[in-house]
C-alpha positions as CSV (number, residue, x, y, z in Angstrom):
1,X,-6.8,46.2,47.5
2,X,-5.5,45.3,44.4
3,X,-7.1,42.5,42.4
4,X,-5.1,39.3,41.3
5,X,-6.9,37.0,38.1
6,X,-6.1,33.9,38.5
7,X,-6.7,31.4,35.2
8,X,-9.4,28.7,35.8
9,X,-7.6,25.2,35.9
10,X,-10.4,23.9,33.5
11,X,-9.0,26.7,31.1
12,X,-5.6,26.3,31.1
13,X,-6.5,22.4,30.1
14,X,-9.0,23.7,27.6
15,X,-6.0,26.2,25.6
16,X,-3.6,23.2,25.8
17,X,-5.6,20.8,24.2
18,X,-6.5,23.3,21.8
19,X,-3.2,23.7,20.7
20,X,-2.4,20.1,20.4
21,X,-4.9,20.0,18.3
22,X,-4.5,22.3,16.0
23,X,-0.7,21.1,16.4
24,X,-1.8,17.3,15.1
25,X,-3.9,19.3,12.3
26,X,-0.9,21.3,11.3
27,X,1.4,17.8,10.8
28,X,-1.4,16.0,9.5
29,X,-1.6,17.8,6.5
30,X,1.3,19.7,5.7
31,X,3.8,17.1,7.0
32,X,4.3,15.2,3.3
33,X,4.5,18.4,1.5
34,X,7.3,20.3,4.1
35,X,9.1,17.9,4.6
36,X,10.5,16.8,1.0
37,X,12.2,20.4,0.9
38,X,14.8,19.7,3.7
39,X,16.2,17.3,1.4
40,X,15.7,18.8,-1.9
41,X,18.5,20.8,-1.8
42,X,21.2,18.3,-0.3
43,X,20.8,15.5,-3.1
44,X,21.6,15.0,-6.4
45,X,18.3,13.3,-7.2
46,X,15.8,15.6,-6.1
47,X,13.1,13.8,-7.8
48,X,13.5,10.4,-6.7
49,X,14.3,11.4,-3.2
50,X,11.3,13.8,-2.6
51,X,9.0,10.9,-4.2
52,X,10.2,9.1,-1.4
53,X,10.3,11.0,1.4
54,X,6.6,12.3,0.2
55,X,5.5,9.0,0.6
56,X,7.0,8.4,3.8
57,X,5.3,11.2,4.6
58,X,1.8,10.6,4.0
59,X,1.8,7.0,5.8
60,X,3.7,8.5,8.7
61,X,0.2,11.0,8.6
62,X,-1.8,8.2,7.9
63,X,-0.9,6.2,10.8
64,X,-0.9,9.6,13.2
65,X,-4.5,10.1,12.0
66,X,-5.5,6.7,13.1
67,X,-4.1,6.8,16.0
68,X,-4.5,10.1,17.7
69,X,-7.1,12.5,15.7
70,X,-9.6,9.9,14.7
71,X,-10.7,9.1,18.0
72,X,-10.5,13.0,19.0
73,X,-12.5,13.8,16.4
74,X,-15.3,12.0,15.1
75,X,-18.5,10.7,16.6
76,X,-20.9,8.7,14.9
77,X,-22.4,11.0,13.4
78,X,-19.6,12.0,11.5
79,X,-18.0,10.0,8.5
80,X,-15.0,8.4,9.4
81,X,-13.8,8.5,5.9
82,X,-13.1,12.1,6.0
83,X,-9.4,12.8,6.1
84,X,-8.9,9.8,4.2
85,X,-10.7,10.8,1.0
86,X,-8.0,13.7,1.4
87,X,-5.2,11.4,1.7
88,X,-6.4,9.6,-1.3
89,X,-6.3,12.6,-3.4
90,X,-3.1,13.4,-2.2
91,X,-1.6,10.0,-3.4
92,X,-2.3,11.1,-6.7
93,X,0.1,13.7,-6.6
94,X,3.0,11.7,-5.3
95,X,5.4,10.4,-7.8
96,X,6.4,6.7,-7.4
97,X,9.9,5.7,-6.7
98,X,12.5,5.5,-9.5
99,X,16.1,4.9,-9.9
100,X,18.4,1.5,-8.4
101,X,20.2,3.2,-5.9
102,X,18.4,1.5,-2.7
103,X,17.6,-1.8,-4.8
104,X,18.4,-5.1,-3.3
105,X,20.6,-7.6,-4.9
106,X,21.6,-11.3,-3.6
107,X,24.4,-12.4,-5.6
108,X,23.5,-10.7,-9.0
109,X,19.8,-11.5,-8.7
110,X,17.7,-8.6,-8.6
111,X,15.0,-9.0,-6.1
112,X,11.3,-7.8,-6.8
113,X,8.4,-8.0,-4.5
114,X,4.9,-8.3,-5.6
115,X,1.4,-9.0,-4.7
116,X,-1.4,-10.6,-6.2
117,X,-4.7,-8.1,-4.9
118,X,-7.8,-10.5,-4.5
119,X,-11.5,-10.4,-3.3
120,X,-14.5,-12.8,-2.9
121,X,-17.0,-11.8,-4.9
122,X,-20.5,-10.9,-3.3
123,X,-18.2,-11.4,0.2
124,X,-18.4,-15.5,-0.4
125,X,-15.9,-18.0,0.3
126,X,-16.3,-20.6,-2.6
127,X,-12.9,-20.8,-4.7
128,X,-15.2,-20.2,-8.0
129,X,-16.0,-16.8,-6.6
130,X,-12.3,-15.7,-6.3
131,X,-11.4,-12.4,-7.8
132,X,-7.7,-11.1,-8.3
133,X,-6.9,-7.9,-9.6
134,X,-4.2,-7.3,-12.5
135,X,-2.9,-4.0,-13.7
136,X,-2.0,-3.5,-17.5
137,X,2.0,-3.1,-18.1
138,X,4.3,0.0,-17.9
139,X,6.0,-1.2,-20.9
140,X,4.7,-3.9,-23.8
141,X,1.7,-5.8,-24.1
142,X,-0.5,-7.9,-21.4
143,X,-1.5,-7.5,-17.5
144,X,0.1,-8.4,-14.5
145,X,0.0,-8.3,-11.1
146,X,1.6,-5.6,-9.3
147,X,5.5,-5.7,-8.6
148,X,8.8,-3.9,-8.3
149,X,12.3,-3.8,-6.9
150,X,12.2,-4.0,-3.0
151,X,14.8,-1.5,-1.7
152,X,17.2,-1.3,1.5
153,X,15.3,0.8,3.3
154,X,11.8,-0.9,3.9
155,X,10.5,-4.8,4.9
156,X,9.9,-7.3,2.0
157,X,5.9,-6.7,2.9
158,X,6.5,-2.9,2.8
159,X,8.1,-3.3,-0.1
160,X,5.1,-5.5,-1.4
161,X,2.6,-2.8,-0.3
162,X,3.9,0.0,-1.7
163,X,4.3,-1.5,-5.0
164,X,0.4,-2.6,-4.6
165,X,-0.8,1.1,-3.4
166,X,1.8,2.8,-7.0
167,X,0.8,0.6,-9.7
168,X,-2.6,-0.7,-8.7
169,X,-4.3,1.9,-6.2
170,X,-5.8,-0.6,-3.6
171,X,-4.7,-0.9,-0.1
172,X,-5.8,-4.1,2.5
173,X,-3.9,-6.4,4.5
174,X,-0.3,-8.0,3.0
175,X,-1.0,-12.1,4.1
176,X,1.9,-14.4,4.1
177,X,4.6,-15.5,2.0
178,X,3.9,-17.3,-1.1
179,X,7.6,-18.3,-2.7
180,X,10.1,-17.5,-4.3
181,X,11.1,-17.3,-8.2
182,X,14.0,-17.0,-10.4
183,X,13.3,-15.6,-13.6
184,X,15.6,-13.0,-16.8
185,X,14.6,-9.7,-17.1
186,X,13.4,-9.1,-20.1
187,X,15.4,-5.8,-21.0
188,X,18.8,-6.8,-18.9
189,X,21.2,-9.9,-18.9
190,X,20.3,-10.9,-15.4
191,X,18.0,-12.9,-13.1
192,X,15.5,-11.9,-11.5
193,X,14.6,-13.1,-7.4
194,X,10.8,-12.5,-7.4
195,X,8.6,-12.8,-4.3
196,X,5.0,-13.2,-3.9
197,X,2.5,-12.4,-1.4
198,X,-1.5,-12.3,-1.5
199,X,-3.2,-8.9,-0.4
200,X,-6.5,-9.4,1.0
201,X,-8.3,-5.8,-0.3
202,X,-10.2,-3.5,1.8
203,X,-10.6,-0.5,-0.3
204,X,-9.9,0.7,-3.9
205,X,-8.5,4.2,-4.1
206,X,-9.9,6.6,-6.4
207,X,-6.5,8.3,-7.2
208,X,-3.0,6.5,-7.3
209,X,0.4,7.5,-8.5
210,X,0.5,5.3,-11.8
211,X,-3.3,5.7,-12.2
212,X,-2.4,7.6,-15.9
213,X,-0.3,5.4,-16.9
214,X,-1.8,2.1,-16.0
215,X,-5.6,0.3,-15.9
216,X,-6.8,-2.1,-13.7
217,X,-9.2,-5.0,-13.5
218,X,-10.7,-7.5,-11.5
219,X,-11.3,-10.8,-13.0
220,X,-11.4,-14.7,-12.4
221,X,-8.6,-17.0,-11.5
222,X,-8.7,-19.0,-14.7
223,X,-8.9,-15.3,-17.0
224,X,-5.9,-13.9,-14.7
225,X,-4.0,-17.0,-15.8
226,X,-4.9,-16.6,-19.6
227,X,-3.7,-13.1,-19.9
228,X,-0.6,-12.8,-17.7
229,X,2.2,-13.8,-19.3
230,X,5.0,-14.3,-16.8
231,X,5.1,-18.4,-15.8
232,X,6.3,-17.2,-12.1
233,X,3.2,-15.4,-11.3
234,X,1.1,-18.0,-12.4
235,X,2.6,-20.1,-10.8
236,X,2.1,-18.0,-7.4
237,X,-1.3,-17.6,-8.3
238,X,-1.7,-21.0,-8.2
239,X,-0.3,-21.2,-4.8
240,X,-2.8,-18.8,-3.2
241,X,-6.1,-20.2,-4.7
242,X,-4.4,-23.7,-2.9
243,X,-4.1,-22.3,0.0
244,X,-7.2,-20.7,0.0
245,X,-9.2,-24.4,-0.7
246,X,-6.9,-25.5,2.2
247,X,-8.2,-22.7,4.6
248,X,-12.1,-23.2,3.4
249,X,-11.8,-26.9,3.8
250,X,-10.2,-26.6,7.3
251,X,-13.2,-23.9,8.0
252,X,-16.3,-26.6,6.7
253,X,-14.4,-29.3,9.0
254,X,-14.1,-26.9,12.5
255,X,-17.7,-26.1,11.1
256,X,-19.0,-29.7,11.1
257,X,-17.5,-30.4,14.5
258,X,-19.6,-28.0,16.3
């Protein structure tokens, strides 16, 4: 009588999930590097484009990790800040974006996005303990908070964030709104549209994309305010550290009424 194998259900299960494993691992890391070469050849900016699609890259691998393979993987024994050491090491090899042809403009105006990066200091919540982070300037004298052109093909607060993650190498959670300013470029004949918005941060990365050619530093409200010297930012600054009072005071209140 001849004899028929038959795979084990439990098996067949076992080699699938495998595969989709080694599938996710395969995307995960090689995704931001493969995928600037389909465009490489098709544009005239090679440079600019693959910074960009590089980036898209890594965040699209970023958010896949924390989704799908983080839970797969890790138990508690295992440190959770793994692949995203790797990530960060990876950032430092991704150029940030140049050029003006995806810039936004409203009626001449230019319009930049930027963020001002803060902490509390020893984790309180006293306004004297308030820590903001500025990053020295590309171009001249002085430090400044984080900023840059937002572009057709992300969200204001994308916009915001990525700027944040190039020129200052921290990453946390992009907060509200906190105006809008007019102000003239310095090196053009035109006005600038410049919005604000706090970034509460979570982690500092250890490698960035401008990290050579820009320092940080974390320092007071009232310092921040000495050395910056654009009126607009200080003038957002002064915005956040209002709001801020507003929250804690609203906090000591629904504290006092329990």
């Amino acid at each position: 009588m001849r004899f028929i194998y038959k795979q084990p259900l439990w098996l067949s299960h076992a080699i699938i999930h495998v595969c989709c494993f080694f599938l996710l691992i395969f995307f995960f890391f090689f995704y931001p590097l493969i995928l600037p070469l389909f465009h490489f050849a098709n544009t005239t900016t090679p440079t600019t484009r693959t910074s960009k699609t590089s980036v898209m890259g890594l965040f699209l691998s970023r958010n896949l990790a924390c989704k799908f393979i983080y839970p797969f993987l890790f138990s508690k024994r295992v440190s959770k800040d793994l692949f995203p050491k790797q990530l960060e090491n990876m950032m430092s090899l991704v150029s940030p974006r140049t050029g003006r042809h995806l810039q936004r403009y409203d009626q001449g105006c230019r319009q930049v996005v930027g963020c001002i990066p803060y902490r509390y200091k020893n984790n309180g919540t006293k306004d004297k303990e308030l820590e903001v982070l500025v990053i020295s300037a590309q171009k001249g004298h002085g430090m400044q908070f984080p900023k840059g052109g937002w572009e057709i093909d992300e969200s204001m607060e994308q916009a915001a964030l990525r700027e944040t993650v190039e020129e200052a190498g921290v990453i946390g959670s992009v907060e509200s709104n906190l105006g809008k300013w007019y102000y003239k470029s310095k090196r053009q004949p035109i006005m600038h549209e410049g919005y604000m918005f706090p970034l509460l941060v979570k982690k500092e990365l250890d490698n960035w994309p401008e990290m050579n050619t820009r320092k940080r530093r974390w320092m007071t409200v009232t310092e921040a305010k000495e050395i910056c010297p654009y009126t607009w930012m200080k003038e957002a600054l002064d915005v956040l550290v209002m709001r801020q009072n507003q929250l804690h005071s609203k906090k000591d209140v629904d504290m006092c009424r329990l």
